[in-house]
FIDREN-443859 format. One line per 2 residues: their letters; for each residue y, z, x of C-alpha. Coordinates in Angstrom, 2 decimals, padded with zeros to 5 digits, always signed. Example, Ala and Ser with C-alpha at 12.3 -4.5 7.8 and 13.67 -1.06 7.14 Angstrom:
2
as> -004.50/+007.80/+012.30; -001.06/+007.14/+013.67 .
***
This chain:
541
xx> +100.28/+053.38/+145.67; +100.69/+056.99/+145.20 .
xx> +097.75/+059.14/+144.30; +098.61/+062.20/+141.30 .
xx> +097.30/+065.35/+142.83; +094.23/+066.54/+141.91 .
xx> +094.30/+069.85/+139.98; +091.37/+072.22/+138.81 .
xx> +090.53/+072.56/+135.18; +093.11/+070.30/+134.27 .
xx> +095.82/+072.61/+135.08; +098.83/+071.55/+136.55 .
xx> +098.99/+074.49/+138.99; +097.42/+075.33/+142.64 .
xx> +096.79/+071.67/+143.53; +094.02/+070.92/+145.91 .
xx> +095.71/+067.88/+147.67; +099.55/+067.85/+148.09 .
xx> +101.47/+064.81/+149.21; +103.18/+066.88/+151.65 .
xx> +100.05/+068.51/+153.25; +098.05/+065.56/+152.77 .
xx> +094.89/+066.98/+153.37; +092.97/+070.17/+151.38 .
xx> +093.55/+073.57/+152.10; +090.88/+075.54/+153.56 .
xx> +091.46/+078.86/+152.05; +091.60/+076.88/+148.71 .
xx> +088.08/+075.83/+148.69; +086.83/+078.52/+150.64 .
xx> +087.41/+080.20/+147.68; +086.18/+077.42/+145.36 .
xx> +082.92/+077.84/+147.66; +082.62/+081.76/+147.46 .
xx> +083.01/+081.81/+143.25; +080.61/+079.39/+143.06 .
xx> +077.77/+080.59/+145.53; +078.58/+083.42/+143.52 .
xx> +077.45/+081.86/+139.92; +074.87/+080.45/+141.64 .
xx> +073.22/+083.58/+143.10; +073.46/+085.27/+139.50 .
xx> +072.18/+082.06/+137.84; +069.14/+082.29/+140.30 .
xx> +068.42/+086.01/+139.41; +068.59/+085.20/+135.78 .
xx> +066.73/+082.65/+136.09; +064.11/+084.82/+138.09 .
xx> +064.70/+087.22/+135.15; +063.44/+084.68/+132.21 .
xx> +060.77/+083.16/+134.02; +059.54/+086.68/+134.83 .
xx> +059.42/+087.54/+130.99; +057.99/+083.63/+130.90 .
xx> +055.07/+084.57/+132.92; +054.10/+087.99/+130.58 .
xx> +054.69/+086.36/+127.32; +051.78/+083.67/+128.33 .
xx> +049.82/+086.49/+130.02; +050.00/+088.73/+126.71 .
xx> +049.01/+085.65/+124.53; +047.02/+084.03/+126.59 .
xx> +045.78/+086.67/+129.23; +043.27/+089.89/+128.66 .
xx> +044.18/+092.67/+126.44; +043.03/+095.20/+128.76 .
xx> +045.61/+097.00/+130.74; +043.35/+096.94/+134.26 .
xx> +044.21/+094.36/+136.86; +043.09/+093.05/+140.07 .
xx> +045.07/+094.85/+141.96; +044.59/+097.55/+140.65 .
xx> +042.48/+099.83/+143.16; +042.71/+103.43/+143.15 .
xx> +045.02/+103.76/+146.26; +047.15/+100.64/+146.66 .
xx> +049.79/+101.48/+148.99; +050.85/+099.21/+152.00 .
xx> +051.25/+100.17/+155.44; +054.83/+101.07/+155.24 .
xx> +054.33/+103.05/+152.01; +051.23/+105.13/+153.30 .
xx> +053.38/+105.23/+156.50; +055.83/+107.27/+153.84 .
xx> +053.94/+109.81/+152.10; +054.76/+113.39/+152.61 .
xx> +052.43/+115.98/+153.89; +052.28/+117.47/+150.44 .
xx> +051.02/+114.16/+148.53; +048.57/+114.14/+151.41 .
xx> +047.20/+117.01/+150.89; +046.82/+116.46/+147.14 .
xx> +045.22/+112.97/+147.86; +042.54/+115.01/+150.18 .
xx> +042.16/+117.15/+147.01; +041.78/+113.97/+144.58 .
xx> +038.89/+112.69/+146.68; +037.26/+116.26/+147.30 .
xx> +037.55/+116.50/+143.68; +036.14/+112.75/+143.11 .
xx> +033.27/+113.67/+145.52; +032.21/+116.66/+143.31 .
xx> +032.60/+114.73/+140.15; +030.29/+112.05/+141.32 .
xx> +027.59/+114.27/+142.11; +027.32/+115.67/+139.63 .
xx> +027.31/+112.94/+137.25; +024.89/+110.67/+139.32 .
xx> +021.95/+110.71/+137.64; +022.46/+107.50/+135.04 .
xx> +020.98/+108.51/+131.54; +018.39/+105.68/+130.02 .
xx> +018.40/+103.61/+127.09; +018.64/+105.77/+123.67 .
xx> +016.25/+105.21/+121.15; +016.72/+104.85/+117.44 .
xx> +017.89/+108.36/+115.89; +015.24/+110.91/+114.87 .
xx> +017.05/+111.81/+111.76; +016.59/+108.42/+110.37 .
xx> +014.08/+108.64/+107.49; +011.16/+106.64/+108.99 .
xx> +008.16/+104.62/+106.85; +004.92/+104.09/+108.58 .
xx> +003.01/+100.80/+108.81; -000.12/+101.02/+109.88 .
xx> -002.23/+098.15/+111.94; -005.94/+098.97/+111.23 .
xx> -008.87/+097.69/+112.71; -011.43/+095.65/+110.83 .
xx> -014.44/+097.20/+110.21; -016.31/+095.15/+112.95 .
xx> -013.94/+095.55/+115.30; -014.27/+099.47/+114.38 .
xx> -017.80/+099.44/+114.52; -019.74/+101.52/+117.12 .
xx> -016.60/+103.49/+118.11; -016.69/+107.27/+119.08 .
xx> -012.99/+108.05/+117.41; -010.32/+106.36/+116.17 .
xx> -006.60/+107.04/+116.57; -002.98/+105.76/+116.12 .
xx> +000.22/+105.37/+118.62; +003.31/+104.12/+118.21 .
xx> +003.62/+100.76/+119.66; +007.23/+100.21/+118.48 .
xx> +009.85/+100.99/+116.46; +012.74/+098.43/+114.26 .
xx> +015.80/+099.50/+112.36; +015.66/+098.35/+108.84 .
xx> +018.61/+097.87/+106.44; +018.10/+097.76/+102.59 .
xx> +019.28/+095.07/+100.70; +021.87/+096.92/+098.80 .
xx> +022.03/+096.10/+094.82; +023.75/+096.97/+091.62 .
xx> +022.30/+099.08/+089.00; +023.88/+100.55/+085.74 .
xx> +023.56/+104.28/+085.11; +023.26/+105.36/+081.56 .
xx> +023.75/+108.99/+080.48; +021.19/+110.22/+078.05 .
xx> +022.86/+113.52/+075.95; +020.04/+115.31/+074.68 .
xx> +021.54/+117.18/+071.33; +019.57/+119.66/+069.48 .
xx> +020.12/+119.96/+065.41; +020.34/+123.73/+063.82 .
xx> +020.18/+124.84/+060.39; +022.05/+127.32/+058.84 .
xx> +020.80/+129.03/+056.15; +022.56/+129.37/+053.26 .
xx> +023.33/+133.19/+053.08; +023.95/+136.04/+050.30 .
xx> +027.06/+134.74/+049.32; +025.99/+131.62/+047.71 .
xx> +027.17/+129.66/+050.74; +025.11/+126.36/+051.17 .
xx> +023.06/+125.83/+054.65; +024.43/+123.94/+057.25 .
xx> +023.93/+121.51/+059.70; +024.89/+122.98/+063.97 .
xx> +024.53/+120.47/+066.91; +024.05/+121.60/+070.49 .
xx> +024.87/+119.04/+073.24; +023.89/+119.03/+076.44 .
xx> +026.92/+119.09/+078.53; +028.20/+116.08/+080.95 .
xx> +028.62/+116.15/+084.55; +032.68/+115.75/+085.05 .
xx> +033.84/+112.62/+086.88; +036.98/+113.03/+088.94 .
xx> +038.98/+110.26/+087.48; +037.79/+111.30/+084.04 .
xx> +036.67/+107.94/+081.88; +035.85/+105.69/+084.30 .
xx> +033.06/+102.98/+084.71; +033.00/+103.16/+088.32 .
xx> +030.17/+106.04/+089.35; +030.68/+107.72/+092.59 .
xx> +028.46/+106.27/+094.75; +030.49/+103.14/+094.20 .
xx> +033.99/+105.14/+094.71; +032.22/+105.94/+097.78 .
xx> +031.34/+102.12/+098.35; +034.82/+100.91/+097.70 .
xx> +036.56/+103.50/+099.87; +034.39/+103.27/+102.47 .
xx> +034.02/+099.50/+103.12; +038.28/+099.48/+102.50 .
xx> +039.65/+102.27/+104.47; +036.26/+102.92/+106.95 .
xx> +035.20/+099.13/+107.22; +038.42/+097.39/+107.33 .
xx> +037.93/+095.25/+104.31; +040.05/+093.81/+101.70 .
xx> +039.44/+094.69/+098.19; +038.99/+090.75/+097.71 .
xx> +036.45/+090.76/+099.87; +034.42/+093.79/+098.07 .
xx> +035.24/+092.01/+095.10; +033.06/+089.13/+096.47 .
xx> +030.87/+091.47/+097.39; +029.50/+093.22/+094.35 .
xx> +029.39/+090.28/+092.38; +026.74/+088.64/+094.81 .
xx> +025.16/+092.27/+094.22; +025.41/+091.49/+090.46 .
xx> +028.49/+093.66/+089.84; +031.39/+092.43/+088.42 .
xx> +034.49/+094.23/+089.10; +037.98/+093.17/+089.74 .
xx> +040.32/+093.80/+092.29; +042.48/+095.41/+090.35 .
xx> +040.31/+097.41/+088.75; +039.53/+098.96/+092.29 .
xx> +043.23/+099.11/+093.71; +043.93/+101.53/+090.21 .
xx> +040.89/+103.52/+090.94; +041.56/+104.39/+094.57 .
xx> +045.30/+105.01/+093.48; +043.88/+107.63/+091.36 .
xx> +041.50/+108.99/+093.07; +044.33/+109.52/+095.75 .
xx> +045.96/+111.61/+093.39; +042.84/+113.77/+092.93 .
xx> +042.48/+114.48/+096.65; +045.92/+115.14/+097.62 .
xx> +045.21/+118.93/+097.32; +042.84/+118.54/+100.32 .
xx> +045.27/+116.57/+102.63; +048.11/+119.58/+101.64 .
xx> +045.80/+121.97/+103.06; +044.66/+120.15/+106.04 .
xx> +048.42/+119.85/+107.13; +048.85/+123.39/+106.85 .
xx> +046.12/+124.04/+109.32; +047.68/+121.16/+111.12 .
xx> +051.24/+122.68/+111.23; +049.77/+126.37/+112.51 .
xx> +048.49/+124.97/+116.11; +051.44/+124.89/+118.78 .
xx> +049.90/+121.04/+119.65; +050.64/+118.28/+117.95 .
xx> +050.68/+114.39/+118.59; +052.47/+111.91/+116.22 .
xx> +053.06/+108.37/+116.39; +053.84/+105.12/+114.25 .
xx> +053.03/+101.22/+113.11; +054.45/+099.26/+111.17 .
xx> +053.18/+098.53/+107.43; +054.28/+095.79/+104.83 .
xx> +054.75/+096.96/+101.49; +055.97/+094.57/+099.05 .
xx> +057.23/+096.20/+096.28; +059.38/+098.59/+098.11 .
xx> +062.46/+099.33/+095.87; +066.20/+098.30/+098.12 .
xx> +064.06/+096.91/+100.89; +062.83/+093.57/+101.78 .
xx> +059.19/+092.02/+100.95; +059.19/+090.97/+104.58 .
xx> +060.82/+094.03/+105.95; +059.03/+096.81/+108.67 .
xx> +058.01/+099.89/+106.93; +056.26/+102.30/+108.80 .
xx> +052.57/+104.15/+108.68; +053.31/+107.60/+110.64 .
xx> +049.86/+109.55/+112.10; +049.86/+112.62/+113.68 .
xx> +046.81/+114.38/+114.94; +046.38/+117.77/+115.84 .
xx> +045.26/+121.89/+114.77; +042.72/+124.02/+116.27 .
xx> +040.22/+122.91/+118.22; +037.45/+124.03/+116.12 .
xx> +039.26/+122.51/+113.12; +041.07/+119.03/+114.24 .
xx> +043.63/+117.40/+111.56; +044.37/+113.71/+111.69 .
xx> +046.93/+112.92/+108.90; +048.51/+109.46/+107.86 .
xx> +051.75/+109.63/+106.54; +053.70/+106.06/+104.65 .
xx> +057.35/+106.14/+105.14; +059.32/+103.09/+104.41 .
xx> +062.05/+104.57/+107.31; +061.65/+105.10/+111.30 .
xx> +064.45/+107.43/+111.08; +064.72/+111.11/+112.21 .
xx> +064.14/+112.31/+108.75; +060.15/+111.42/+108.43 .
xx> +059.16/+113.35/+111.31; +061.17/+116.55/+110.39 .
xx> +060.20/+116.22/+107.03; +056.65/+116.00/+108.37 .
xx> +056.61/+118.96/+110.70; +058.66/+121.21/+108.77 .
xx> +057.70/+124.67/+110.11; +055.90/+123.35/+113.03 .
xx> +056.62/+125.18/+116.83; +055.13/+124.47/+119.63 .
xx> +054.03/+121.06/+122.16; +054.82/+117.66/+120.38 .
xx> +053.78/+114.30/+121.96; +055.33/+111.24/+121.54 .
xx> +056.67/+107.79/+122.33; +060.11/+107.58/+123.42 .
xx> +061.41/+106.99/+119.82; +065.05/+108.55/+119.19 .
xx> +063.83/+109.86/+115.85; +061.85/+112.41/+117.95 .
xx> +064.50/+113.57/+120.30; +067.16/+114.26/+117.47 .
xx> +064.41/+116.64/+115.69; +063.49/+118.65/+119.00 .
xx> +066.86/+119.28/+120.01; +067.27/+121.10/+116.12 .
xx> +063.52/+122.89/+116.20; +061.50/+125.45/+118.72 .
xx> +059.74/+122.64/+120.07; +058.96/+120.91/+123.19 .
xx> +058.82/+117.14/+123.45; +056.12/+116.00/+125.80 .
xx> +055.95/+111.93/+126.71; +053.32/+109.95/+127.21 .
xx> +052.92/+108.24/+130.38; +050.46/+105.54/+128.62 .
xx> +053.99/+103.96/+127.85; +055.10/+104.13/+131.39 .
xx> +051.98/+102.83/+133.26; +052.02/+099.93/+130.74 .
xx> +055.50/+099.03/+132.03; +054.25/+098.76/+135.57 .
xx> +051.50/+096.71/+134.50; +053.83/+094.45/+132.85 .
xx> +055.31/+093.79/+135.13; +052.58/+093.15/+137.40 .
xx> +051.36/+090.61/+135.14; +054.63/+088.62/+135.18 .
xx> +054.35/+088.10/+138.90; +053.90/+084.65/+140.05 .
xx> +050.21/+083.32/+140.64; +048.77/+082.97/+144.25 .
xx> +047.59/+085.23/+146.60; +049.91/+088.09/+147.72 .
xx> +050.66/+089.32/+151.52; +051.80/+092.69/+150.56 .
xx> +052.03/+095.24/+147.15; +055.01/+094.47/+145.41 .
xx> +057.20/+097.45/+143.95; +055.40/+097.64/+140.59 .
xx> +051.69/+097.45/+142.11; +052.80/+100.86/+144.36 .
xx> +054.23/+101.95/+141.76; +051.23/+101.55/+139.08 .
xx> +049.33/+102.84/+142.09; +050.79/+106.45/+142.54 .
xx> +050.58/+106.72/+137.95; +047.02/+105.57/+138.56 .
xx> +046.32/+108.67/+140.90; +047.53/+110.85/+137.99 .
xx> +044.55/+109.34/+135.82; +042.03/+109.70/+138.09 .
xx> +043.11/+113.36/+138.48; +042.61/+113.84/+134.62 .
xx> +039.17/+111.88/+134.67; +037.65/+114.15/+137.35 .
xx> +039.07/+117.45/+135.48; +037.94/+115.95/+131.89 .
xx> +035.17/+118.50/+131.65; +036.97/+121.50/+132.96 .
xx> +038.07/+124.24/+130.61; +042.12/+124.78/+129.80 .
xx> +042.77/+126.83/+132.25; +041.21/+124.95/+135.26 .
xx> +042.82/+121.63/+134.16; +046.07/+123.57/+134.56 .
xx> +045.55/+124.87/+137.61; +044.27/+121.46/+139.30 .
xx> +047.00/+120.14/+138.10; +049.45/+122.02/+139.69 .
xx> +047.25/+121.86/+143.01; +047.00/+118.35/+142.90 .
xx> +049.34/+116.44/+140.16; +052.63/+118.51/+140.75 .
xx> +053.02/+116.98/+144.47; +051.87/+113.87/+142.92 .
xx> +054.77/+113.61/+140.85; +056.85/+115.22/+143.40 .
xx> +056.50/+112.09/+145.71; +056.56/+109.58/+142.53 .
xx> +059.95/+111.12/+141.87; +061.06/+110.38/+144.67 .
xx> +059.90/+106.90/+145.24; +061.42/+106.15/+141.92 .
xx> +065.09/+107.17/+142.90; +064.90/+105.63/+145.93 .
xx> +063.51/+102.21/+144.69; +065.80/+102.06/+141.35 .
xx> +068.78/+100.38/+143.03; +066.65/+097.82/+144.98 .
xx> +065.24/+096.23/+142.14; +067.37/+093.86/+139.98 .
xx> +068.85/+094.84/+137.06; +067.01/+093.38/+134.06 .
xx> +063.76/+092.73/+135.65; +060.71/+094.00/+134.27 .
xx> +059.96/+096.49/+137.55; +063.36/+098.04/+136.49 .
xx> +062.83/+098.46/+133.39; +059.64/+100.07/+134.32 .
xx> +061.29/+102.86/+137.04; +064.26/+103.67/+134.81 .
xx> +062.20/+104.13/+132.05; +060.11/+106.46/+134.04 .
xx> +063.39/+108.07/+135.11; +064.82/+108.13/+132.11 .
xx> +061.77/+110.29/+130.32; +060.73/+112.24/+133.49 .
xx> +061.10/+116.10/+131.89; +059.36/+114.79/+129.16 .
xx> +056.01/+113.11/+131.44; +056.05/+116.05/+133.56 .
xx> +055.64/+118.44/+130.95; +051.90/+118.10/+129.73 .
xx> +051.18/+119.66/+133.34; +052.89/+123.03/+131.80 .
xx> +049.61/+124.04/+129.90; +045.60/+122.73/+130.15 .
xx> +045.45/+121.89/+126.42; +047.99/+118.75/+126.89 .
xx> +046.80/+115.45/+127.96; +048.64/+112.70/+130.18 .
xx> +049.42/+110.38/+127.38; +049.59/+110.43/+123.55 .
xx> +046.08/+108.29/+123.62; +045.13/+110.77/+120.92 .
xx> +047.19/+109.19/+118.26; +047.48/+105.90/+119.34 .
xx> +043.50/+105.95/+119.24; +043.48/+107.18/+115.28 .
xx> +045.93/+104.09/+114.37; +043.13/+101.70/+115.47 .
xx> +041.23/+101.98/+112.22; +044.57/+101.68/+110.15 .
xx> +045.40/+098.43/+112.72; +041.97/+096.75/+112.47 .
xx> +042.10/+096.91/+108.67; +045.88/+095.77/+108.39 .
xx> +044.15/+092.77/+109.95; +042.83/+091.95/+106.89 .
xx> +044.17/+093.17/+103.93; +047.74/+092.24/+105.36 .
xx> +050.06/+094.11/+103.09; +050.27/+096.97/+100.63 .
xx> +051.14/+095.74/+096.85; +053.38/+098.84/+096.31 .
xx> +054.68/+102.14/+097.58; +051.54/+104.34/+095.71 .
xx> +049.13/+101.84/+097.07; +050.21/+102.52/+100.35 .
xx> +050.78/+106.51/+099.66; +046.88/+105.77/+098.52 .
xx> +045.68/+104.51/+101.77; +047.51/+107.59/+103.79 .
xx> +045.39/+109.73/+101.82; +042.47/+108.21/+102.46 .
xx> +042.59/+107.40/+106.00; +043.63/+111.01/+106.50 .
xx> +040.54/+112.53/+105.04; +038.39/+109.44/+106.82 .
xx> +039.98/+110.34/+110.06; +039.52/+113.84/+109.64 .
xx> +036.22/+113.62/+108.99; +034.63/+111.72/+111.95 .
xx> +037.23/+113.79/+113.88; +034.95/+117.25/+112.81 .
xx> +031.56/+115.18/+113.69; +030.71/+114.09/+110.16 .
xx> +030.13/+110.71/+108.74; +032.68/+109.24/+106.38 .
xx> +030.34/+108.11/+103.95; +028.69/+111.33/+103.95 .
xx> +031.92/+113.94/+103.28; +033.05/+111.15/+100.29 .
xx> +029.73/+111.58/+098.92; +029.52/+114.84/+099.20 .
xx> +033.23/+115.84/+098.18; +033.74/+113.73/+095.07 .
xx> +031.08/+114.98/+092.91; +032.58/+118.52/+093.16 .
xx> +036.66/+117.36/+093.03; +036.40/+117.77/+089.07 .
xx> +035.36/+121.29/+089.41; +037.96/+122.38/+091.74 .
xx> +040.71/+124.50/+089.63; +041.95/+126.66/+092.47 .
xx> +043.22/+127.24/+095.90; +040.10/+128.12/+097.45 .
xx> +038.52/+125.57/+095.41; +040.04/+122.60/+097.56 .
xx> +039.53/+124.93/+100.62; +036.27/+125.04/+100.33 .
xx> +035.71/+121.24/+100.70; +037.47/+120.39/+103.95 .
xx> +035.40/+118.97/+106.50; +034.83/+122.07/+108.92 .
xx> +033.55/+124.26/+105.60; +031.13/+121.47/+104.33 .
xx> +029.84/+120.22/+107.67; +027.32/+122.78/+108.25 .
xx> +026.11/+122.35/+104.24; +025.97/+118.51/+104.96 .
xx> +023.93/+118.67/+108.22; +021.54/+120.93/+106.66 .
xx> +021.55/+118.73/+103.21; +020.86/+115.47/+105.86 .
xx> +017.99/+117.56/+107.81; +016.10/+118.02/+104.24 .
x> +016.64/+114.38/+103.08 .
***
């Protein structure tokens, strides 16, 4: 019986068995061999490639949060690596220890256990001695034998305005005119939402425990009735849309002293706002934060956008010149390539990409550093530069830094270009060096001036509140509720950012909103003009 010839793919060409030749052809499946070691191999690094993302997924859901990892000692180099480094990063690791050293002496001496404030209002009980037990004694005194914190059961009250109102009579005069009847009334303290049932200490309350707290307005709601007050939701959300409205003033002239410092850091999360006209319920819009003016006078200012695009943050920095730190969002490069101003990165993002990818490496213990541990290693050395300089004035930081981090990143720049094209392509370590690579002028540049820090902490830090509470109260009902919260947050934010206590400026501020008429008016109630009024008001009380 004759057998048909065996063909490939069902294709009648390039047979693999011939009558004639009788047996295969080598080249033939020599080839068939190659392509298919081939797939293979790139099957196996794909596969290597998902299980690595495998292995972070479960270690960012089920792993820690923090960023710090086992491996990760100051100065984590292998033998061939140390082997490698230059007489220059040497020198400036010599440096980093000298500078350690110093550091550590001086801060060696732990402090102790801080007691309760002194500024708290204190109420004395005192334990007295029965007269027998008193009996025969010399003297008698009192000590302190301890101290507790006590919190007041807060409560609900209604506050009723009494107008006092005087009568006059007129007399009747020559004319023939009768006498009449004139009424003086004591005048009302203005409210700044006008006719409103809500005093301000319970403003206060509201915005506090919703934009300071992180609660929902439900969960006030709840609250106040177990209080005995009984006030809706709704109610509330109107009231701190309003009182928004009132404040704005204040958060126009806080950007203004923003915009006139040459140092700014911005940055953005996401928001869901429901009621968003042409976008979906479920859609990402975006909460924008940027943090920055004079030292003496620091600016923290939320901003609700419903687009990521490169609009919102030229809109937002409109006349601003100077240092800007950010993420690697695109939005930010297409505005600094129109505007006098210098995009600085933030190598929080980077170091996190190492330590990614650190965590996706297999379990078990490990006979040498892999390529993202080295690499996480020489960013790490960066940080510990900046922790030992924290204290230093502007112009010190800058020059340790170009003692010390400028052959730092010297050397990391060059281990990055030389270990780009030995990692595989779509792996997390290579994600990690080209991104690097990819925003190196923009990392390098904070070490250009003493004010800058490494990262973009500083605005990432200021979301946290905004995060914690999102936590909660989920969503924003509509655009002007979440136009309401960026107000409020920034004036929260800028607050504790000037030393003073949320609850404190509100208190202080909203009782003299109604009266403001002018300029100088809202001026005069930012934080840095009313802190020294509210310390001294605090001192008193």
């Amino acid at each position: 019986m004759k057998i048909a010839p065996h063909t490939r793919h069902g294709s009648p060409e390039e047979p693999l068995f011939s009558a004639e030749m009788g047996a295969c052809d080598p080249a033939v499946l020599q080839a068939i061999i190659d392509k298919k070691s081939d797939v293979i191999e790139q099957q196996k690094k794909r596969i290597a490639v998902l299980e690595e993302y495998l292995r972070l997924a479960r270690a960012q859901r089920f792993g820690p949060s923090s960023e710090k990892s086992a491996l990760q000692q100051e100065m984590l180099f292998n033998d061939v690596e140390a082997s490698q480094e230059s007489e220059e990063e040497q020198q400036a690791h010599q440096a980093l220890e000298e500078l350690k050293a110093l550091k550590d002496t001086a801060s060696s001496k732990k402090p102790g256990r801080k007691g309760l404030s002194k500024n708290l209002p204190r109420i004395q009980v005192r334990l007295e001695l029965s007269e027998e037990e008193r009996q025969g004694a010399v003297d008698t005194f009192f000590t302190v034998v301890k101290e507790e914190l006590d919190i007041q059961r807060p409560k609900a009250q209604v506050i009723e305005y009494l107008q006092e109102k005087a009568v006059f009579i007129e007399p009747a005069n020559q004319e023939g005119e009768a006498s009449t009847r004139r009424i003086v009334a004591a005048k009302t303290p203005l409210h700044p939402l006008n006719k409103c049932i809500a005093s301000i200490g319970l403003l206060c309350h509201i915005i506090i425990a919703k934009y300071c707290d992180g609660l929902s307005l439900y969960g006030i709601e709840k609250m106040l009735s177990r209080y005995g007050g009984t006030i809706t939701r709704t109610a509330m959300a109107n009231w701190v849309i309003r009182l928004s409205s009132e404040l704005q003033p204040l958060v126009n002239l806080a950007r203004e002293h923003q915009l006139q410092y040459d140092y700014l850091q911005i940055d953005e999360t996401r928001v869901q706002v429901l009621k968003e006209i042409g976008k979906s319920p479920h859609g990402d819009k975006w909460m924008w934060v940027s943090k920055g003016g004079p030292p003496n006078k620091p600016v923290v200012l939320f901003d609700y956008d419903p687009s990521r695009g490169a609009e919102v943050p030229t809109r937002l920095l409109e006349g601003f010149s100077g240092y800007l730190q950010c993420d690697g969002l695109s939005s930010y490069s297409a505005m600094c390539t129109q505007a006098s101003i210098t995009r600085v990165g933030c190598f929080d993002h980077a170091r996190r990409k190492f330590n990614e990818a650190i965590k996706a490496q297999p379990k078990g213990k490990k006979v040498k550093a892999s390529l993202a541990d080295v690499g996480l290693s020489k960013i790490n050395a960066l940080y510990r530069l900046e922790r030992n300089i924290s204290v230093l004035p502007a112009h010190e930081k800058y020059q340790q830094r170009q003692k010390i981090a400028v052959p730092l990143l010297n050397e990391l720049k060059l281990w990055l270009d030389n270990k780009v094209e030995e990692t595989a392509k779509g792996g997390l370590t290579y994600k990690a060096i080209y991104y690097t690579l990819n925003q190196w002028s923009t990392l390098i540049a904070y070490c250009n001036d003493g004010r800058i820090n490494i990262s973009n902490a500083g605005a990432e830090n200021t979301i946290r509140p905004f995060a914690v509470g999102r936590r909660r109260w989920l969503f924003c009902d509509t655009p002007a509720g979440a136009n309401a919260s960026a107000v409020h947050y920034s004036l929260i934010e800028t607050a504790k950012a000037n030393g003073l206590s949320p609850d404190d400026y509100y208190a202080f501020i909203l009782p003299k909103l109604a009266y403001a008429k002018t300029v100088e008016d809202y001026e005069a109630l930012l934080p840095w003009n009313v802190k020294d009024t509210i310390f001294k008001n605090s001192e008193k009380s």
